[in-house]
N, C-alpha and C positions, 0 to 999 in steps of 0.2 A: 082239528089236527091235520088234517088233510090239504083243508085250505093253507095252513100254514108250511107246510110241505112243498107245497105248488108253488108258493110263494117266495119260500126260499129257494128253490130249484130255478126259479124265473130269474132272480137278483144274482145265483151264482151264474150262470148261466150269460147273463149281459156284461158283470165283470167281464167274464174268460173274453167276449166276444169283445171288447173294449180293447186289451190286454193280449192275444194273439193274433199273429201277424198274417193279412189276409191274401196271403199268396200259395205259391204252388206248393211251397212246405209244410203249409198250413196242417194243423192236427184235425181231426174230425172233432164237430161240436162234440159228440159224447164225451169224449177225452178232456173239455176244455171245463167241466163240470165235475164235482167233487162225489163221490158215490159212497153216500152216508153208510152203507149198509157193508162195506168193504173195511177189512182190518191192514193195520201196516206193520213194518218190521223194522228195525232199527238195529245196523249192523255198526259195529267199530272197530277200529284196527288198531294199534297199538305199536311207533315205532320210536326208537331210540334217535328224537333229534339231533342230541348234543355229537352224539359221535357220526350221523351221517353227514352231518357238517363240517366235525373234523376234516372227514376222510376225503371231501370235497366231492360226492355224489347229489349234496343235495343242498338246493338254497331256499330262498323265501321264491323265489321267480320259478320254481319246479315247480309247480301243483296250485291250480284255482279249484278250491272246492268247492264240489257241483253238485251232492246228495248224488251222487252216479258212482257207481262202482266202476274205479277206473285201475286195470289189471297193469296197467306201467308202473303203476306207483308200487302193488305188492310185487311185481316181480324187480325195481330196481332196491326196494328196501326190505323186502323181505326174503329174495331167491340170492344173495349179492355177496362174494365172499369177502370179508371183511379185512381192510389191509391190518398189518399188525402180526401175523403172524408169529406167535413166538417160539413155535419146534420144529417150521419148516412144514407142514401138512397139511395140503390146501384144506384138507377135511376138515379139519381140524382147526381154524383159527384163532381160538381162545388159547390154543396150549395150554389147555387145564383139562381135557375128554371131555369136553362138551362139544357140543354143534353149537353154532350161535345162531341159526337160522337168520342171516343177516344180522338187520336192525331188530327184526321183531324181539315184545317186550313180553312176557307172560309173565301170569299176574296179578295184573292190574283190573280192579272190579269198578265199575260201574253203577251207579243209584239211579232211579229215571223215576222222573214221579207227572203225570197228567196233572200241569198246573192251571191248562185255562180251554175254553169251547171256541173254536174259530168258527165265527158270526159273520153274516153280511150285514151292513147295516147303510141304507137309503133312508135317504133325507130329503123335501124340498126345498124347495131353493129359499133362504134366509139371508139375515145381516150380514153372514158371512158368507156366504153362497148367492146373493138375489138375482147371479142370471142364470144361474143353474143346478137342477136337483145332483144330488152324489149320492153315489154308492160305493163303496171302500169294503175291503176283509179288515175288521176287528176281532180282537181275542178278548173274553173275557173270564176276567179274576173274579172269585166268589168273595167279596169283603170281607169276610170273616177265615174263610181258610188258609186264606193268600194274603194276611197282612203284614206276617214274617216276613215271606218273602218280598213281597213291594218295599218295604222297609228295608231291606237288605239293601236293596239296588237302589236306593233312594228317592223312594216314591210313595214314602207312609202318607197312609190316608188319604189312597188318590190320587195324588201330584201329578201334576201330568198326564190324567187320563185324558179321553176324549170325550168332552162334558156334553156335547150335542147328542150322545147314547145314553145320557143319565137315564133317559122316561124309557130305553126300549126296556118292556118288559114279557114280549110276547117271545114265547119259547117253547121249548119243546114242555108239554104241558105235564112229562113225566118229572121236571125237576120244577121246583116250586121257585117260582124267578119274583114276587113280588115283595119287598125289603116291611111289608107293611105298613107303610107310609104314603102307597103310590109309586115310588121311586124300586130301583133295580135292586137286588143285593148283589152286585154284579159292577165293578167296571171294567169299561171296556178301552182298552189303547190300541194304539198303532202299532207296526212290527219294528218301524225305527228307533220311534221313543223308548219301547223297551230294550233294543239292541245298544243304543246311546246311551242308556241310565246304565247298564250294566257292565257296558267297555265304563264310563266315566269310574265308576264304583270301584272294578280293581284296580282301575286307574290310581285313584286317590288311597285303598289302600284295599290292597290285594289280599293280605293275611286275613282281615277280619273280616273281608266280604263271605270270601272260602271257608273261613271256618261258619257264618253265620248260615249260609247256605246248606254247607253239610249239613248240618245241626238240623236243620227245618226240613229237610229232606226225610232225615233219618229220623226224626220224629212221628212220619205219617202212615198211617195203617197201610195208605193206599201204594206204596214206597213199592217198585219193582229194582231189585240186586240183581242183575244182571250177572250170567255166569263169568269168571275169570277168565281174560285173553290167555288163550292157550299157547303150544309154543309158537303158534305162527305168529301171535300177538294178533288175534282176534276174538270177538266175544258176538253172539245175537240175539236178538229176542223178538221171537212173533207172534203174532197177533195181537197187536196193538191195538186202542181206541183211539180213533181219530182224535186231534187235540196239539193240542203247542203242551211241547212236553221240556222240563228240567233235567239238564243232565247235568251229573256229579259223579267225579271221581271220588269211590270212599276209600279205596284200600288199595295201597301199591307195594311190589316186594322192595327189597335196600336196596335198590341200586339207584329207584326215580327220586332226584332229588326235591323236585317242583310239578304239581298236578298242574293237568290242564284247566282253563280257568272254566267255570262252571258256563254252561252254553244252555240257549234255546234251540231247540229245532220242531219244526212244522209236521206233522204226519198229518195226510199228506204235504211236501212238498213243490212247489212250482218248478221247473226245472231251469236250470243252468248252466248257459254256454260255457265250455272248458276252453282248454289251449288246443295247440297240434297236437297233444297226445293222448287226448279226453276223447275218451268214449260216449260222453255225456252230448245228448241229442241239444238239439239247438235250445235256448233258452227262452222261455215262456212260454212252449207251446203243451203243459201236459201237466199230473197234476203226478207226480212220484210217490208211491206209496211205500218203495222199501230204498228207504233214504240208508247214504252207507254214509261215515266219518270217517276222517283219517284224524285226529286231533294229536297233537304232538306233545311230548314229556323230554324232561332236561333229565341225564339221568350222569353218575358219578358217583363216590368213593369215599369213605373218609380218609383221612391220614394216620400213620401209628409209626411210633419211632422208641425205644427202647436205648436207654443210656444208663451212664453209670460214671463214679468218680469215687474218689477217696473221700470217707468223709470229712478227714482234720487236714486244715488244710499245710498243704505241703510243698518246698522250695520248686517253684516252675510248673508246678501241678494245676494250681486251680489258688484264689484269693479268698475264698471260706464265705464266698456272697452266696446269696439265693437267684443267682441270675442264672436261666438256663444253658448260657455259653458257657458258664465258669468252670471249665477243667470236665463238663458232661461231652461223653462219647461212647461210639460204638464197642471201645477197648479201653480198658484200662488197669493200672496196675497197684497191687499192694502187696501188704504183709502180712502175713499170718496174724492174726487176732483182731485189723483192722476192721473197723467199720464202713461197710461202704455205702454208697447212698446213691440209690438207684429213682432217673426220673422216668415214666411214658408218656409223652406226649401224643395227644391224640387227635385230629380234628371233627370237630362236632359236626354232622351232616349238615346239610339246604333241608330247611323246614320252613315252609312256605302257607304251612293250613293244618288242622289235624289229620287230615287225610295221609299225610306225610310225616305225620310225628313218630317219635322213635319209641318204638314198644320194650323192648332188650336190647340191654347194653352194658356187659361182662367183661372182665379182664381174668383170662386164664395166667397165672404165672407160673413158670416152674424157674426154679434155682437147681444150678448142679448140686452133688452132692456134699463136695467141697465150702458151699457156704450154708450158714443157719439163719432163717428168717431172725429177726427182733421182734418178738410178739409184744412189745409194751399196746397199749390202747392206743396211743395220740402216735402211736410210730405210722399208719397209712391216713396220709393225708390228700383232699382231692382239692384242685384249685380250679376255675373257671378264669380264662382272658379273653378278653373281646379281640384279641391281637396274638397272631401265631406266636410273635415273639416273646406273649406273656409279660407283658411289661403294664397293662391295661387287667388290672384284677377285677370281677365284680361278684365272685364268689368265694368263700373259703370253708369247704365241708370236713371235718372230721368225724371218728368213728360212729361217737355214741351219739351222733344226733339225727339219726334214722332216716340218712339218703342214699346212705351203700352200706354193704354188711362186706364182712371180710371172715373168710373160712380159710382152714387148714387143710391138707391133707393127712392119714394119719400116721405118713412116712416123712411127715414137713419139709417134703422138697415142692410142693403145691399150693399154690394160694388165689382164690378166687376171690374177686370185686364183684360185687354185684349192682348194680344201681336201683334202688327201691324205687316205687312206684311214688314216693313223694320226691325224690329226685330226677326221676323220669317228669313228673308233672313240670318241677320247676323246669327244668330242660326244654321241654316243650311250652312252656306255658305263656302268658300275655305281657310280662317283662320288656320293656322297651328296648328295642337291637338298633346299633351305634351301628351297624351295617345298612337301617332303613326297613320303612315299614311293610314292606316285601316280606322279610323275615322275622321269623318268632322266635321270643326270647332268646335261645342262647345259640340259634342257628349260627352256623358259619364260625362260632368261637372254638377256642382251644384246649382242649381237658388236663390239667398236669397231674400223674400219681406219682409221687413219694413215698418211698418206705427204706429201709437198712437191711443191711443181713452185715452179720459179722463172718470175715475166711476163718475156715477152723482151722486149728493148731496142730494136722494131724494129717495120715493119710491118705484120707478124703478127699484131700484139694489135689488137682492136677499142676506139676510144677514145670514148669517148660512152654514150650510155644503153641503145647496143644490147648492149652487153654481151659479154663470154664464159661459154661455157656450158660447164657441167663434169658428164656425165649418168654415170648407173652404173646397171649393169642386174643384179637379183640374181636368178639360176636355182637351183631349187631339187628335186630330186627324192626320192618316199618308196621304198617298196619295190615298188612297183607304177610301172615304172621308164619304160615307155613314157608315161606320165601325169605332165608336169613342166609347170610354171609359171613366170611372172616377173614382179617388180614393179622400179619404174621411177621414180629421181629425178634434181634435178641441182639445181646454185647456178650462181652468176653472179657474174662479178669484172669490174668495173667501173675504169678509170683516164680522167684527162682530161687536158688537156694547157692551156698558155697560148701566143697569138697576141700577141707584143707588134712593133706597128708603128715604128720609127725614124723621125723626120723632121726637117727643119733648116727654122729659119723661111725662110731668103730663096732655099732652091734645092728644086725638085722630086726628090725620090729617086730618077728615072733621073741625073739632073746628078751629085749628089750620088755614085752609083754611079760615073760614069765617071771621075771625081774622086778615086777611091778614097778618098775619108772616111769610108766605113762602117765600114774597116779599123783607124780609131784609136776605136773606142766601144767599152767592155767594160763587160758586165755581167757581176751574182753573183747568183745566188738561195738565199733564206735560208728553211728550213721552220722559220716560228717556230711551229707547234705540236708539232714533235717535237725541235725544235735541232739542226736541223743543215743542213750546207752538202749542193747540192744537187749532183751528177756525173754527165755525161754524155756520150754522142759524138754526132757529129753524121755523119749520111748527106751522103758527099761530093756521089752524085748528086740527088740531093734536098734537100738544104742544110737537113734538120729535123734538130732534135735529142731524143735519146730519152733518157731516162734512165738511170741506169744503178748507181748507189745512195749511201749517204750518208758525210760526213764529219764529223769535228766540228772539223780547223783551218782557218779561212778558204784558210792556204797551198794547202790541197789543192782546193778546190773550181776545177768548172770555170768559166771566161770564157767567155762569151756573145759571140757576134761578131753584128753583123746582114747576111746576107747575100739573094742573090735564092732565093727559092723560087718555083719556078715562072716567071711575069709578071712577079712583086711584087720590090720593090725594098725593103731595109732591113728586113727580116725576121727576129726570132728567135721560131720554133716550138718549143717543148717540149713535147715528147710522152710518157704517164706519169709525170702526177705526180694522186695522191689527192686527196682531200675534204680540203685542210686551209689554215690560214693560211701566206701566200709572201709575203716580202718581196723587193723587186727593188731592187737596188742597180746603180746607174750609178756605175763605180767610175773609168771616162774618156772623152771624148767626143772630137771632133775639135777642132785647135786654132781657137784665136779663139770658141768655142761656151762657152757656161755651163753647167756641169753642175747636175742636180738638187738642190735642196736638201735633201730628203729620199729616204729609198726610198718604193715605192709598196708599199700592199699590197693587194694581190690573194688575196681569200678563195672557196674554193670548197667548197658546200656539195649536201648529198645527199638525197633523201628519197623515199618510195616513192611507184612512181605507179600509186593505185589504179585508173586507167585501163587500165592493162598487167599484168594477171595472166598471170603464167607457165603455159602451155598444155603442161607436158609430162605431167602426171595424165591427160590425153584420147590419150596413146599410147598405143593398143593392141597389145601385143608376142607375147603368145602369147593373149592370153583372158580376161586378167585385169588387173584396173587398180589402179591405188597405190588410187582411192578408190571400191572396191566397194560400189556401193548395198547389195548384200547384209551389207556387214559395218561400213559405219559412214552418217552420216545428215548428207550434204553439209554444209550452212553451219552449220547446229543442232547441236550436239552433244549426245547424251545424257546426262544428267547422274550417270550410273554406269552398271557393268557391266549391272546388271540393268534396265536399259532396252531395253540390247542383245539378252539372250536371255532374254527373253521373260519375266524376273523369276526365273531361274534362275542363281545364281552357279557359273557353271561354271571361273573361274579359267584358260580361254584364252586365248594369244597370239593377238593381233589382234582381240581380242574386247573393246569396239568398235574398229575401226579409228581410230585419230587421222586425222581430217581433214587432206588435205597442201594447201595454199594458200600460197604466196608470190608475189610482185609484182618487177617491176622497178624500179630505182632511176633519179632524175631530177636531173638537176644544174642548178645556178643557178650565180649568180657575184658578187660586187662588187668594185670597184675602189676602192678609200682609202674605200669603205662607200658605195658607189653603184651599185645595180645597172646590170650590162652583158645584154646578150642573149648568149648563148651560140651560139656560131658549130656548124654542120656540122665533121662530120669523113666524106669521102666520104656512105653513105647514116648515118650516125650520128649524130640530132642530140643537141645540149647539149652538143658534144664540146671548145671550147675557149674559154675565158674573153680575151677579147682586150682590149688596151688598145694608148694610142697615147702618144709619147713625144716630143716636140718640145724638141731645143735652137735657143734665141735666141741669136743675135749678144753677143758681148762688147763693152763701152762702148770705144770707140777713143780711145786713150791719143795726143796727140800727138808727131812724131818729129822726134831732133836735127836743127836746122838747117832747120827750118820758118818761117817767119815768127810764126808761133804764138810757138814759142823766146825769139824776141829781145824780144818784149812781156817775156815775163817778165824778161828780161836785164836790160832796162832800169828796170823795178823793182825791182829787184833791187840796181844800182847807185845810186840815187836814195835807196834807203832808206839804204846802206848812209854813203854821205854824210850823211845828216840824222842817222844816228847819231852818226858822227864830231864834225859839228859841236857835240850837244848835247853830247855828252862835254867838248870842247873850253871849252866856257863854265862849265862845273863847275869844271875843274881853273883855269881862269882865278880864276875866283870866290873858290877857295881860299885861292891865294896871296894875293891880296889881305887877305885876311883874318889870315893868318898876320902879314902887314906890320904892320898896323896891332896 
């Protein structure tokens, strides 16, 4: 044992002295020798690439990593206040009360597993060698423990080793190094060929290397979890065994869209000349025992957007397609009983490995009061696109077949999605992505939900410009589980209603009330932009009437009576009806009254009021907001990806963020093409298009046995005589004529 000690200490020893540069900066021999009895540390830092790039702090020419802890790097990416600002507060730069401590990531957990023994291995001089003996540092693999992982990086059974170590079998006499055949159970390679096998590997395909890796990693007893990068975005662990160790990223919180790719590193390490700003001592002269990383993560967002449309389709509204442009938006508007059809579109993270698969993934819904969910079964429907614009289907989930559950509130203005852990797998799972083999299964694609709620017929709904509000809240978690986020949208549906006044030219509408004439007036209203007759009922206590949806034979449509609402005398309210052209028809009035000669029409129109920007983007829910200065650039948008990071096309979700911005909608009115002011609806203004309706007195026919009467009688009779007579002198005339 001893001899073999001496012996190794001689071999590491001639290395260094091969390998260190024999001048005045020269390390001392001791130093240039490996000191088996010495443990090492293994420090990593953790920073948000994608955005130090953005921000133009940092490139690939910043930093040569040297196993040295080099204090430029945490103090430019992790001391650094981040541009973006979104409340003005240097402190402050997330504008959500967070500190962002820079770039740093926390978080993010670490696997490290002792894969192989760093050997010296001398040879004489041979076939391939015959004018000289060599001595080289090899690592070696136990064949049987490390065949996963060889295999991973593609080197099953050996490939590639260094077959002139087949026969060493002399070792450290504590570990049983003889395969029972004579030969090694051991191979042994170079530090390149393993570094080339493993860039080539995620070369050729990143997703599967990374997940094979984890997998093999997190299978082993001997497996060190490293604690989570704190807030500084760092993590340590010491007292290490010497060894060429595996590192693996296993768990990251939602914001890293892509792990670093699984890396070797040396305990001890040789050391490595840096730049001018490396603290890191000259390169080769020493053996480093507490190696630091800096390894970099892509990190980013998903997308959530929140629409809505009428659901039949309607004149200039929408074409009744299932395409997500057709008449879907942030506002829109109906009528009392209508169905509306609400989509979320959402984008599915960068899932790069299981390290990065998505653990939770929820849609909180609420609906104002004003509408009622459709609880049928097949009414929440979930789609997968490989293509934001959903044009590219490759999934279609409904309820009962066990990839989402969907819950109630028990005030059902609440509805929860849930994604089950068999749609979470497919989500994540080994599904071929039309994006490349980078990405897993359904990374980078676009989630569509579907569902209805019908506006009710009734007080509930908000009638005016104030609107109803429809939010949804999407939570999302990776594998670093305690570390979850949410983003935050919603639309608006809009209905108004018309105020038409009765009046009788010669009596005051209380008269008129006590007289009950209001009771022989009926009106119809006619949607001449969609064709159809309008139905509804009317609140006994309240005398309004709501809407309640359409017909197309006059028979069926409802009559309009005018009754008191409120004070008001002669009143008919309708409540819920849209943005469209109403014809009102006076189809009978009280008697002795003239009915109108025509119908009136009453148009009512919509348009956004750039006054009133929708404020739900400045809700802060957990930390993170729909429009993160960090990931997209407020009113300006960038005009491609590579604006966003930094001139780097890194092909992530959220990367830039779309700008979310919508307005509320404003209603006007006319009357036969005149405009009216638009009345309140309690705090609601522009809520009801009014108009007034006056029947005039009938021309008064004179009645039998009036004095009037007999005037005519008598002319009557007076003519009738003058007729007779002249008749009289004709027939006289005649005969005379005959005679002669």
């Amino acid at each position: 044992m001893k001899k073999f000690k001496k012996l190794l200490t001689l071999c590491l020893a001639l290395m260094m002295v091969l390998t260190c540069v024999p001048a005045a900066f020269a390390a001392e021999a001791d130093d240039c020798m490996i000191d088996e009895d010495a443990k090492a540390s293994l420090t990593i830092w953790k920073f948000d690439w994608t955005n130090a790039y953005k921000d133009g702090v940092w490139n690939e020419d910043s930093f040569i990593s040297t196993g040295w802890r080099e204090s430029y790097v945490e103090e430019v990416l992790g001391e650094a206040v981040r541009e973006g600002d979104a409340n003005g507060n240097p402190d402050n730069p997330l504008g959500n009360g967070q500190n962002s401590n820079g770039y740093a990531l926390k978080g993010v957990e670490f696997t490290i597993l002792r894969v192989a023994d760093i050997v010296t291995f001398s040879e004489s001089a041979n076939d391939q060698h015959p004018d000289y003996n060599l001595t080289q540092v090899l690592y070696g693999f136990d064949k049987v423990k490390a065949a996963d992982l060889l295999a991973a990086i593609g080197l099953p059974n050996g490939e590639g080793r260094y077959e002139n170590a087949d026969m060493m079998i002399e070792r450290d006499a504590a570990v049983p190094m003889d395969a029972g055949d004579g030969s090694s159970q051991y191979y042994y390679y170079q530090s390149d060929v393993l570094n080339k096998a493993l860039a080539d590997a995620l070369e050729a395909n990143a997703t599967t290397v990374k997940d094979a890796l984890e997998a093999y990693i997190a299978a082993s007893d001997e497996a060190i979890v490293m604690d989570k990068t704190n807030e500084n975005g760092k993590t340590i662990k010491r007292d290490l065994s010497l060894g060429l160790w595996l590192c693996v990223e296993s768990k990251v919180p939602e914001m890293v869209t892509s792990t670093t790719d699984p890396f070797f590193v040396s305990l001890p390490m040789t050391t490595v000349s840096g730049d001018a700003n490396s603290a890191s001592p000259e390169g080769g002269h020493f053996w480093n025992y507490d190696v630091v990383v800096y390894p970099k993560n892509n990190t980013g967002i998903p997308s959530l957007s929140k629409e809505v449309r009428e659901s039949i389709k309607d004149t200039g509204k929408n074409d009744g397609s299932d395409n997500i442009y057709d008449g879907f938006d942030h506002v829109a508007t109906g009528s009392a009983g209508d169905v509306m059809e609400f989509q979320i579109l959402s984008g599915i993270p960068t899932i790069t490995s299981n390290a990065t698969s998505i653990q939770t993934w929820n849609f909180y819904d609420t609906i104002d009061a004003g509408l009622t969910y459709n609880k049928a079964l097949k009414d929440v429907k979930i789609e997968i696109f490989s293509d934001e614009d959903c044009t590219d289907k490759v999934a279609t989930w409904v309820q009962d077949d066990g990839r989402f559950t969907v819950t109630y509130s028990s005030d059902d203005r609440h509805m929860t999605i849930d994604i089950t852990e068999a749609g979470l797998e497919e989500i994540n799972g080994s599904a071929e992505n039309v994006n490349g083999k980078l990405f897993a299964s359904y990374s980078n694609y676009t989630m569509r939900v579907t569902y209805t709620a019908t506006i009710n017929s009734d007080a509930s709904f908000i009638y005016g410009e104030n609107g109803n509000c429809n939010e949804v809240v999407l939570t999302w978690k990776r594998t670093s589980s305690e570390y979850y986020d949410t983003l935050i949208d919603d639309c608006h549906i809009f209905s108004f209603g018309i105020d038409l006044t009765k009046l009788f030219s010669d009596l005051d509408s209380e008269s008129a009330t006590e007289m009950d004439m209001f009771k022989h007036v009926k009106f119809k209203v006619w949607n001449e932009s969609d064709g159809y007759w309008l139905t509804a009922t009317r609140d006994e206590d309240t005398g309004i009437y709501y809407a309640t949806g359409h017909v197309t034979e006059e028979a069926d449509a409802t009559i309009f009576y005018p009754v008191t609402v409120g004070e008001e005398f002669g009143k008919v309210i309708i409540k819920g009806v849209e943005d469209d052209a109403w014809n009102i028809y006076e189809v009978e009035t009280a008697n002795g009254y003239t009915l109108l000669k025509d119908e009136i029409y009453v148009d009512i129109f919509v348009e956004e009021n750039y006054d009133r920007m929708c404020d739900i983007y400045t809700k802060d829910m957990l930390g993170v907001l729909q429009n993160d200065p960090h990931y997209c650039f407020g009113n300006a948008q960038p005009q491609s990806i590579l604006d966003a990071d930094g001139g780097y096309d890194l092909h992530l979700t959220g990367i830039p963020q779309e700008y979310m911005e919508h307005f509320f909608l404003t209603a006007y009115a006319t009357v036969d093409g005149n405009d009216v002011n638009m009345e309140t609806d309690g705090e609601s203004e522009n809520a009801l298009a009014p108009l007034t309706i006056v029947n005039t007195k009938g021309f008064d026919l004179p009645q039998t046995g009036d004095n009037g009467t007999m005037i005519f009688t008598v002319i009557g009779v007076i003519a009738m005589a003058g007729a007779l007579f002249v008749l009289f002198l004709v027939t006289r005339k005649g005969k005379k004529n005959d005679k002669q």
